[in-house]
DSSP file (Angstrom, degrees, kcal/mol; ACC not computed):
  #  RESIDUE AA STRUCTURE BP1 BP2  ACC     N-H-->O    O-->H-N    N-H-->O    O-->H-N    TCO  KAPPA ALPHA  PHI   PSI    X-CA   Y-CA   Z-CA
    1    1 A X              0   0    0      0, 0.0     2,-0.2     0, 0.0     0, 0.0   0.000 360.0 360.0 360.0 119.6  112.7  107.6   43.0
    2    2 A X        -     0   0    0      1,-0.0     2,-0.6     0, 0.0     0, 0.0  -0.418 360.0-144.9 -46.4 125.8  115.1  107.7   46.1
    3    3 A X        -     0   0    0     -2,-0.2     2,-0.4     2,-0.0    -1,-0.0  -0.881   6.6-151.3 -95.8 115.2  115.4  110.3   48.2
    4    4 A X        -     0   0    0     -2,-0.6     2,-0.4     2,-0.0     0, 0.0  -0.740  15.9-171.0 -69.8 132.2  118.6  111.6   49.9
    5    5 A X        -     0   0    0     -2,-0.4     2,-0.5     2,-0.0    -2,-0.0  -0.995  16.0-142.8-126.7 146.4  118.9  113.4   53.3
    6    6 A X        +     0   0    0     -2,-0.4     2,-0.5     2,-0.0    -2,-0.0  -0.709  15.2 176.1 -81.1 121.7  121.0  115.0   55.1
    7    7 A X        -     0   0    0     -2,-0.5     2,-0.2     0, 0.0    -2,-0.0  -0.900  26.2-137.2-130.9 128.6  121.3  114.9   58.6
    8    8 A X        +     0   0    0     -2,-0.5     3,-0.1     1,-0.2    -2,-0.0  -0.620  22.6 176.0 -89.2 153.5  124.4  116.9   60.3
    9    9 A X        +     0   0    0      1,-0.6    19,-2.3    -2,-0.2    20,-0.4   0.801  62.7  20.4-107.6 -61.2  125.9  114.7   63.0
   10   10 A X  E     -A   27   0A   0     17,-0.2    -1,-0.6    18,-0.1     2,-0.3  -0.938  56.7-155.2-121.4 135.0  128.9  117.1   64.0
   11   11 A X  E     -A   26   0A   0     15,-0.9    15,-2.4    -2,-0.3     2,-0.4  -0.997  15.2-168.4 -99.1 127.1  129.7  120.3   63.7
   12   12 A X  E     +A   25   0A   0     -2,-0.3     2,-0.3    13,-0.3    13,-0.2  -0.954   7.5 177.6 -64.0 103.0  133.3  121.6   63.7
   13   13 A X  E     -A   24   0A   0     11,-1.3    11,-0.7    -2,-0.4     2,-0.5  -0.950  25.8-136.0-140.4 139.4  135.1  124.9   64.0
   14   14 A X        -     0   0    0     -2,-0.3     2,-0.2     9,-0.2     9,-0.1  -0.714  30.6-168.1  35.1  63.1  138.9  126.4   64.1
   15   15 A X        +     0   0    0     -2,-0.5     7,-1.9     7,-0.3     2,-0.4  -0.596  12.5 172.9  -5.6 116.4  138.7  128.8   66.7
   16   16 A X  E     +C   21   0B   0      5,-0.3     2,-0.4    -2,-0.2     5,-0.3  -0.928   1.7 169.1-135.1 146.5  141.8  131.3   67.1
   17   17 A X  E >  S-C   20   0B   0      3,-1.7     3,-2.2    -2,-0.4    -2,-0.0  -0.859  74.8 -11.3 -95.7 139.2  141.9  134.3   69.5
   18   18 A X  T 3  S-     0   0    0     -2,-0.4     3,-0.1     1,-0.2    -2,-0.0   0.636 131.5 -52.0  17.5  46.1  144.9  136.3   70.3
   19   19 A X  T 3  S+     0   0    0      1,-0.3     2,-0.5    21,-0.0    -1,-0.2   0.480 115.1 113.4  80.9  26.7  147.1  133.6   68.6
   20   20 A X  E <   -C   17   0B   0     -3,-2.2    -3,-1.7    19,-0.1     2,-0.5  -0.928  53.4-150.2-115.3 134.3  145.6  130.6   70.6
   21   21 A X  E     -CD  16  38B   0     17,-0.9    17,-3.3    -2,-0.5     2,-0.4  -0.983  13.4-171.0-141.4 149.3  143.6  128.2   68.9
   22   22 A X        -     0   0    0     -7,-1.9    -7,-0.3    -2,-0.5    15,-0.2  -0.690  15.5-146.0-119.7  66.5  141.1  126.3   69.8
   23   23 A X        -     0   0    0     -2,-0.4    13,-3.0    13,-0.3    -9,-0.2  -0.014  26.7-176.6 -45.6 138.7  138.9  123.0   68.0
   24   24 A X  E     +A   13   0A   0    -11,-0.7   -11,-1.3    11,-0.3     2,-0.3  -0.710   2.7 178.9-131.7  70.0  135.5  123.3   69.1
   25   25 A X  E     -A   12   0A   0    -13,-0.2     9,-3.2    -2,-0.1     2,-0.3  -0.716  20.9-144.0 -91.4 158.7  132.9  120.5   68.0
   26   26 A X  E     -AB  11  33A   0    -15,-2.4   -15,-0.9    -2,-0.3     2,-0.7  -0.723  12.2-149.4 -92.4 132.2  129.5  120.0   68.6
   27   27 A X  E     -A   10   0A   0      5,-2.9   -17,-0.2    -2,-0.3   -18,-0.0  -0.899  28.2-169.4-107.0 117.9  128.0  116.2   69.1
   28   28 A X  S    S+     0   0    0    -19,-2.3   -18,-0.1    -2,-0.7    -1,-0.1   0.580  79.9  55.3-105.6   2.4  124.6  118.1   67.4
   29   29 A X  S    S+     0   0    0    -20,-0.4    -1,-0.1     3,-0.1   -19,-0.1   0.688 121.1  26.0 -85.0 -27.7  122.6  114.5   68.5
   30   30 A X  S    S-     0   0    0      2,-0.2    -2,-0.1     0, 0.0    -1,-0.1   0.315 106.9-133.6-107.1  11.4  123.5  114.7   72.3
   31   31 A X        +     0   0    0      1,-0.2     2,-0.1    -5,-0.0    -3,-0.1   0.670  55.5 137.1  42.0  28.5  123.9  118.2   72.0
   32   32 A X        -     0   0    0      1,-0.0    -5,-2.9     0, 0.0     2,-0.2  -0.599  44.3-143.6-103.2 165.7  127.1  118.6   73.8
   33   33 A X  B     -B   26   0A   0     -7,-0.2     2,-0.4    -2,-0.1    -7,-0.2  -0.933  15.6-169.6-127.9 139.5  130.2  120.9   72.7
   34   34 A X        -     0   0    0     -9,-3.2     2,-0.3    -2,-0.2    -7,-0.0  -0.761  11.0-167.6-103.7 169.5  134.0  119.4   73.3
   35   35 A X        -     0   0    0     -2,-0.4     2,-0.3   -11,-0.2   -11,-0.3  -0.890   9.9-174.1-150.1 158.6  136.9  121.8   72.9
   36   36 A X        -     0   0    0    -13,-3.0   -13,-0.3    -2,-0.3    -2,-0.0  -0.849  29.6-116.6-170.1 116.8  140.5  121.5   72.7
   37   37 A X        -     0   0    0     -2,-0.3     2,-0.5   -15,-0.2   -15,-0.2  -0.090  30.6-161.5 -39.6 120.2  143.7  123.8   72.5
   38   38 A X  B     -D   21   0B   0    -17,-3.3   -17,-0.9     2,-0.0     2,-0.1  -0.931  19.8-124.2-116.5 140.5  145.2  123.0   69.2
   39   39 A X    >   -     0   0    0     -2,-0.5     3,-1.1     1,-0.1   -19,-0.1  -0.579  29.9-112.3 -88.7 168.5  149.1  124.2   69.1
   40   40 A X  T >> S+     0   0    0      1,-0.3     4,-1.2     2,-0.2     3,-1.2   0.641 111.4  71.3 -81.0 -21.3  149.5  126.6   66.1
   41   41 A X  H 3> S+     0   0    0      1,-0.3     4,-1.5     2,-0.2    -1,-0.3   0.639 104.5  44.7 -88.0  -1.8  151.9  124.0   64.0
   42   42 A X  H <4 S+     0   0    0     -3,-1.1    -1,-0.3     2,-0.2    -2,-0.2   0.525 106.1  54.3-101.7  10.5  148.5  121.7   63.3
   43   43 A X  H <4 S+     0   0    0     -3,-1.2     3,-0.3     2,-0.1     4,-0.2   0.669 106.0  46.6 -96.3 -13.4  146.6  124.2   62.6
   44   44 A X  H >< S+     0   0    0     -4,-1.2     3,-0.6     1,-0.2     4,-0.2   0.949 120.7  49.5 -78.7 -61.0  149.6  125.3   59.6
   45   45 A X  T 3X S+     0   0    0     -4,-1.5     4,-0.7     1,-0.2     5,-0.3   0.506  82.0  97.7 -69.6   3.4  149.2  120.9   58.7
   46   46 A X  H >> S+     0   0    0     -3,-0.3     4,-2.7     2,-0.3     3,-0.8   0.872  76.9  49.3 -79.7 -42.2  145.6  121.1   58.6
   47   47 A X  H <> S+     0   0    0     -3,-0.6     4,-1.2    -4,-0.2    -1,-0.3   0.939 113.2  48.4 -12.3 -82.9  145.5  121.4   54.9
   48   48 A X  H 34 S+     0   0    0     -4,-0.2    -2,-0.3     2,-0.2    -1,-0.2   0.256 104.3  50.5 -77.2  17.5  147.7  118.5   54.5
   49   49 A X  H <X S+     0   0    0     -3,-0.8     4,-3.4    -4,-0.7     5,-0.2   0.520 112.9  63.5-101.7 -29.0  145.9  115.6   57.1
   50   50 A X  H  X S+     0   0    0     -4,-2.7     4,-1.0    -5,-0.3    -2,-0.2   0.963 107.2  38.8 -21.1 -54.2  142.7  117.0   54.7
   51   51 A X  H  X S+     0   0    0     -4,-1.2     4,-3.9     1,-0.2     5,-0.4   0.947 114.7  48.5 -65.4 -61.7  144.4  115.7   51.9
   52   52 A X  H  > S+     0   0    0      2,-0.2     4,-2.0    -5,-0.2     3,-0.5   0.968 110.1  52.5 -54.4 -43.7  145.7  112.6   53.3
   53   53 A X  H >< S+     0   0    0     -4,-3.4     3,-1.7     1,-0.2     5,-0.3   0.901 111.8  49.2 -62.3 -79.2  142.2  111.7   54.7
   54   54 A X  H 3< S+     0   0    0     -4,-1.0    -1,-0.2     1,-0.3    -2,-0.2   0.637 112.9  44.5   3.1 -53.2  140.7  112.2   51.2
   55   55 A X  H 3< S+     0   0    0     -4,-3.9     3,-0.5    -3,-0.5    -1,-0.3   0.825 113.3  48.3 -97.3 -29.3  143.2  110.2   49.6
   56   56 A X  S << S+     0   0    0     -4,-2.0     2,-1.9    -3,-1.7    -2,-0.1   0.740 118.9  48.4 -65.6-112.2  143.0  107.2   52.4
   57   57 A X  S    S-     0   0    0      1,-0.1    -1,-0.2     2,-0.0    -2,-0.2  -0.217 115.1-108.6 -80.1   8.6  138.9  107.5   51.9
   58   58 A X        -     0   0    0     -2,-1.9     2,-0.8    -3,-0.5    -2,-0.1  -0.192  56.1 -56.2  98.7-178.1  138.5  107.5   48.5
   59   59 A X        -     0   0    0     -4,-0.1     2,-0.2    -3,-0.0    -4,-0.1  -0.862  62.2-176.0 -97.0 100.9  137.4  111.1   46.6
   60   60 A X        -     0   0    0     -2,-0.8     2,-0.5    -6,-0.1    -2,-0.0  -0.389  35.1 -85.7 -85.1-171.3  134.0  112.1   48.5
   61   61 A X        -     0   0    0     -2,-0.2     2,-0.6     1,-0.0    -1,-0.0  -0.897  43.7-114.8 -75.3 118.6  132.0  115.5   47.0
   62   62 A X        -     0   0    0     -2,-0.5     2,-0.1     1,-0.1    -1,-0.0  -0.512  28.7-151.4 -83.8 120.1  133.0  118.4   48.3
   63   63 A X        -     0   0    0     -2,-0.6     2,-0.4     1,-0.0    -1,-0.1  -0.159   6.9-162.0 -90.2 149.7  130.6  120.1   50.2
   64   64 A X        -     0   0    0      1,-0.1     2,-0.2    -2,-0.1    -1,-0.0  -0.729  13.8-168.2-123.0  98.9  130.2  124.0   50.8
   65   65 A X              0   0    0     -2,-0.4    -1,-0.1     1,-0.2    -2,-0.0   0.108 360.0 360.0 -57.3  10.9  128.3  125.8   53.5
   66   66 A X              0   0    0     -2,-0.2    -1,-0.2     0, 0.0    -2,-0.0   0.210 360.0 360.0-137.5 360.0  128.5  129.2   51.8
């Protein structure tokens, strides 16, 4: 019997403060963090380039961290 694991690669999060928002990932193998001002009208499409990658990539599982 085959075992799965998981191993997180990146982390991502959506950062907003006082109407500025900000992508913040984590490289969690080199341990480094990027960030980058995202203007407010991709963070409103962000929904839809979800969708679209999904539908370009086939239907993965959708995972929940809560």
């Amino acid at each position: 019997m085959e075992t799965s694991v998981e191993t997180l690669l990146y982390a991502a999060e959506l950062v907003e403060e006082n109407g500025t928002y900000t992508l913040v990932v984590q490289d969690v193998r080199r341990d480094t963090v990027q960030s980058t001002p995202v203007p407010k009208a991709m963070v409103d499409k962000l929904p839809t380039f979800l969708s679209a990658l999904t539908a370009k990539l086939g239907s993965a599982p959708s995972r929940s961290r809560w």
